[in-house]
N, C-alpha and C positions, 0 to 999 in steps of 0.2 A: 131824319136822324143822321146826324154825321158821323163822321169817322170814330170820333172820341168816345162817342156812346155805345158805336157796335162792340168794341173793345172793355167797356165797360166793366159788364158780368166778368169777362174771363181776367180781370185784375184781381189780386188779395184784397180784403178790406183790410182796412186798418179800425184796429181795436183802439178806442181811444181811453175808454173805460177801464180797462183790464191792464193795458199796461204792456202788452205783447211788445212794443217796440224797447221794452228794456232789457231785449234776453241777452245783448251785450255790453250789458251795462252790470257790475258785479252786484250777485246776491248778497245780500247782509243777512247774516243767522239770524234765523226768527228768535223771537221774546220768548224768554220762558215764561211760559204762565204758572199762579198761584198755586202750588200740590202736585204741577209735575215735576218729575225727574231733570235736573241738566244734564245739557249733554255732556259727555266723559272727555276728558281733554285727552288729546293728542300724544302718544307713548315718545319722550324725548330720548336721544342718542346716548348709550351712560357716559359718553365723552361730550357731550354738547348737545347741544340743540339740533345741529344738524351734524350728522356724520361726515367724517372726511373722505374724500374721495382718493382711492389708491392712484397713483397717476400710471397713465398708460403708455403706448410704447413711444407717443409724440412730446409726453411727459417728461420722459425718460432720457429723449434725444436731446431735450432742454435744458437739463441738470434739475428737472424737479426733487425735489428729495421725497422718500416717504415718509407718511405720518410716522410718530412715534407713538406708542399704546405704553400710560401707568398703569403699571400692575400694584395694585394693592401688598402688602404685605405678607397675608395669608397666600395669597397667587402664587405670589416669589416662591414661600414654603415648600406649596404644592408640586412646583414646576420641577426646584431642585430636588424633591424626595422623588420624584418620576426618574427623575438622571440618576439617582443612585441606585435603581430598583434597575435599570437599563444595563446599568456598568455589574450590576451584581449577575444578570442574568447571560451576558457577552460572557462574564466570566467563570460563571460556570459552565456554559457552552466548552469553554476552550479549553477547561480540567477535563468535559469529559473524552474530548476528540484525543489526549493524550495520558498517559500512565496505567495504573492499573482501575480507574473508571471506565475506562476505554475498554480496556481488558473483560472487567465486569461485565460492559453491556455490549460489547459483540464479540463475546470470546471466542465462537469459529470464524469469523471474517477475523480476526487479530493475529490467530494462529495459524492461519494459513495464509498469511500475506508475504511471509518471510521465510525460509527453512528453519532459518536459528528461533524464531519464536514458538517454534512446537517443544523448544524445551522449559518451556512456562509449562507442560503439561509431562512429558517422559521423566525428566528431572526427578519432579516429588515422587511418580508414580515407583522410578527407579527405586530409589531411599524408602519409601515404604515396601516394599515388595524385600528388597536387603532387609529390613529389621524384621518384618514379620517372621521371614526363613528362615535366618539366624535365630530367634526366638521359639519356633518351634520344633527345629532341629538341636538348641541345646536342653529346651525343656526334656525330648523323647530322650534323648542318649548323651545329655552332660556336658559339663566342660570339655572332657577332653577328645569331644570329636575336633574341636578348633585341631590338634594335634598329629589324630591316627585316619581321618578318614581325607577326603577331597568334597566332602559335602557343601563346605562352608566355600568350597573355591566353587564348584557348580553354581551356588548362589550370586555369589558377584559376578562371576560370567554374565547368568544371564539377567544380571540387574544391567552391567552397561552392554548387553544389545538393546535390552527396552529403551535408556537412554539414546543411542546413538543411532540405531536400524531407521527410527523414523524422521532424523535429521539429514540421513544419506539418501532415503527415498525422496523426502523433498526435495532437496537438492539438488538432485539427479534429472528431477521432474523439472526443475525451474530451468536450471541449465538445458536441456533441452528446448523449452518454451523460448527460453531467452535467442538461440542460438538458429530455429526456425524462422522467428519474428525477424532479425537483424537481415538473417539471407536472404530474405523478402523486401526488404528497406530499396537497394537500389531499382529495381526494375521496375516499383512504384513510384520513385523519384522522378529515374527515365520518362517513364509515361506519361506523368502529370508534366515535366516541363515541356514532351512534346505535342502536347494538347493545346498547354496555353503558348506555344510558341504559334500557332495554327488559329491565334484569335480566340479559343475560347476562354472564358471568366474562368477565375477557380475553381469556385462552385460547382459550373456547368462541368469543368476537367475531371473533376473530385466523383462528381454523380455518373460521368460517364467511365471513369476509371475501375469503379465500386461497382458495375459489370461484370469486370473480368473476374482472374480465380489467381489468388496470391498466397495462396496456402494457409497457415495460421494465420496471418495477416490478413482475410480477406472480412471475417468480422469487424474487425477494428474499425476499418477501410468504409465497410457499409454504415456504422454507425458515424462516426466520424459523417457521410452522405447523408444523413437522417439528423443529426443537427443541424447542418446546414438549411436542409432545407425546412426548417422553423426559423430562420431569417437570424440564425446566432452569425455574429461574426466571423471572418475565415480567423483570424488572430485567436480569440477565444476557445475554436473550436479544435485547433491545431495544438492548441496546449491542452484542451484534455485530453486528447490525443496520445500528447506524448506522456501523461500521465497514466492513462490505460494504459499504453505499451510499457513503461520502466523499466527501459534496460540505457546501458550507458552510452550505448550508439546512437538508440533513437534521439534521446535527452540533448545530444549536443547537433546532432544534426536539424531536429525539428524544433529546436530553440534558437539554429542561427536563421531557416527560415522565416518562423516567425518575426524575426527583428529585422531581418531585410524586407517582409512585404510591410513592416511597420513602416520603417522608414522611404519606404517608394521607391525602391530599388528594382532594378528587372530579378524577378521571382522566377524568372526560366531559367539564367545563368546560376542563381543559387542552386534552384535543385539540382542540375547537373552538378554542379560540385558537391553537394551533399553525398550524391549516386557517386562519382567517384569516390570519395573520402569513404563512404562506407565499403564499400568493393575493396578497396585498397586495403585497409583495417581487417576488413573480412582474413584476405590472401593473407597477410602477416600474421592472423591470428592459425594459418592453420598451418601456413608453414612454420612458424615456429612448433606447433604440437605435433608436427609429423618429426622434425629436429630433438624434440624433447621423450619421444612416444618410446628411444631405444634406453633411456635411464628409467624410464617405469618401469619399462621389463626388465632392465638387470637390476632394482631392487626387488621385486617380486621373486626371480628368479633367487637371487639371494638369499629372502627369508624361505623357499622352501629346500632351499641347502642347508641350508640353518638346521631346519626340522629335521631334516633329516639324516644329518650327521649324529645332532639329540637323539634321534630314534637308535640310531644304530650305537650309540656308546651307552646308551639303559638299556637297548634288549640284548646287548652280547659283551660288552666288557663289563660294565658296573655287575651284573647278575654273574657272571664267573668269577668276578672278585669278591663279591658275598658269597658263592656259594664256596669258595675258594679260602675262605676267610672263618665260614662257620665247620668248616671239616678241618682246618687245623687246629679251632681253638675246640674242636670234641678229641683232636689227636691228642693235643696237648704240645703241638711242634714248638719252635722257636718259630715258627715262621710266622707263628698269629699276632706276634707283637708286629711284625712287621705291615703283614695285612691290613688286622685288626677286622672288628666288628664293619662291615660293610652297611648302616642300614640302608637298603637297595628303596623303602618309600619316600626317604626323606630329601634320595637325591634327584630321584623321580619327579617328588612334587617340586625341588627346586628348579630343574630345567624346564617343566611344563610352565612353570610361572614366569622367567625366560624368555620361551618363545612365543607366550602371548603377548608378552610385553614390545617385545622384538616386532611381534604382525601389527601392533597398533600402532607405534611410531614410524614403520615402515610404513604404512599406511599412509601416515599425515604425510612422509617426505614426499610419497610417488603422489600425492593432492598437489601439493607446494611445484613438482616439477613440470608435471603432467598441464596442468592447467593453471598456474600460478595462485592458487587459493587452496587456504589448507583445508576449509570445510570439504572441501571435493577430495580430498581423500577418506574422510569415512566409510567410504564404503569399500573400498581396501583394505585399511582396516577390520570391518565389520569381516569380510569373507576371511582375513586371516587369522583374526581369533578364532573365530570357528575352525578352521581346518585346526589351529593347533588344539585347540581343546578337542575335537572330535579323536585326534591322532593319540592325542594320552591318555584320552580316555576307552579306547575303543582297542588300539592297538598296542598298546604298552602293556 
């Protein structure tokens, strides 16, 4: 036995019969036969035969273009009544983020964004509260209480405190808000530019800043950290930022940082100019209201000389020249043409009317002086009609 034969058994046979040596050689589809089914042809491309192939990024490098897709007629229809349902729905979005939609559907977040917008709710409140008690004060006792009582003026008093009391507490509230947040601004500035002066990212500054305790400002600060660290961008995240804070300090300062770290600017030398600018803005803002703080109080002082000169010429000369007035016209003297009839409520109810008018508008001045904005004197106002009406009413 030689070689070739040992080896023999352990070779393949070959099928000569069967046909094994054509498995790379292509199958041809079997015959259908008589009563069966054919087979089901092949699902073609609705564009062709064969679909085109989008080109990829080496495609791309090569100025391949993309295929183009006919859209049928009906498609078209379809595609543009989707864009118009899109444009319909953006726009209604954007009706409701303003006007009175807005108002509609978050009327505590609306009215309390603003001071001046709680009079969307005092206003009417006022105006109805005025007609009801004018209407049931003339139904009880007539026309002519408008005339002989003060009823009708008690009314309007206290219709514009409803009006104006909760304009001056807001505002009072904000300006405070406003005026903690700003005095916070620099030493947060400070800090963060000497962080990232020291190598570290903003981010890392921001997260290691939001540590510390910056007063009102220390929420913001954390939040502001808590964005960040969901991978928002510093640019993004600093304008909402300055959107949570809205006051007119923050606004220009953390919108000039923002456009410097946009543009790739050294972001350390910004915020220290920021921290000055606000510091500086800060000083001018108080040295001017400590230079301004002696004409609030000589109008103040003024309207209670006011008052009280009023007090003193109704409780002792107007009443001795009524009573003065009605004992020579029972004498019958000459001297009552001279006097004449005094009536002591009519002059009464004119200088009370006067001096509340006097404490309102003295109000708005020492707003206007005081702080440069006149809403910030309402509540000047507010305390000085009250004293005048308490004072004619109480002590007259």
């Amino acid at each position: 036995m030689g070689i070739k034969d040992s080896f023999k058994g352990m070779l393949p046979k070959k099928d000569h019969g069967t046909g094994n040596a054509s498995e790379n050689k292509t199958k041809l589809p079997p015959v259908a036969r008589a009563g069966s089914t054919p087979p089901s042809p092949q699902k073609s491309h609705p564009m062709g035969a064969t679909p085109p192939k989008r080109p990829g990024l080496w495609g791309v490098l090569k100025g391949e273009k993309p295929y183009s897709v006919d859209l049928s007629p009906g498609e078209i229809g379809k595609f543009a009544r989707e864009q118009v349902e899109i444009s319909k729905k953006l726009e209604r979005h954007r009706s409701q983020r303003s006007g009175w939609r807005r108002v509609l559907k978050h009327p505590v977040k609306v009215l309390l964004e603003k001071p001046l917008n709680i009079l969307i709710l005092t206003l009417p409140l006022a105006v109805i509260f005025f007609l009801i008690g004018t209407a049931i004060v003339i139904r009880d006792y007539g026309m002519s209480v408008l005339f002989t009582t003060t009823l009708v003026d008690d009314i309007v008093i206290i219709s514009i405190l409803v009006a104006i009391v909760p304009v001056a507490i807001m505002d009072f509230r904000e300006s405070r808000r406003m005026k903690n947040l700003e005095e916070a601004l620099p030493n947060f500035f400070r800090d963060l530019a000497g962080m990232n002066d020291s190598g570290m990212t903003l981010p890392n500054a921001i997260h290691l800043v939001a540590q510390g305790e910056y007063s009102t400002l220390t929420p913001f600060i954390r939040r502001l950290d808590n964005e960040m660290s969901w991978n928002t961008t510093f640019i993004e995240s600093i304008q909402r930022f300055r959107t949570r804070l809205g006051t007119p300090l923050s606004d220009r300062s953390i919108d000039l940082i923002a456009k410097a770290s946009k543009a790739g600017g050294d972001v350390s030398e910004v915020l220290r100019a920021a921290a000055r600018d606000t510091y500086e803005v800060l000083a001018l803002r108080s040295e001017r209201k400590n230079n301004m703080l002696i004409y609030v109080i000589i109008v103040l002082i003024s309207f209670m000389v006011f008052v009280f000169v009023i007090l003193i010429l109704v409780s002792t000369f107007l009443s001795t020249m009524a009573t003065a007035g009605s004992a020579a016209s029972a004498a019958g003297a000459g001297a009552a043409s001279f006097i004449g009839n005094v009536d002591l409520f009519f002059y009464t109810r004119l200088f009370s009317h006067a001096a509340m008018i006097q404490g309102i508008f003295s109000g708005l001045v020492a707003g206007q002086m005081g702080e440069a904005r006149v809403i910030a004197g309402l509540k000047y106002s507010a305390i000085m009609l009250i004293i005048a009406w308490l004072v004619f009413r109480f002590m007259v």
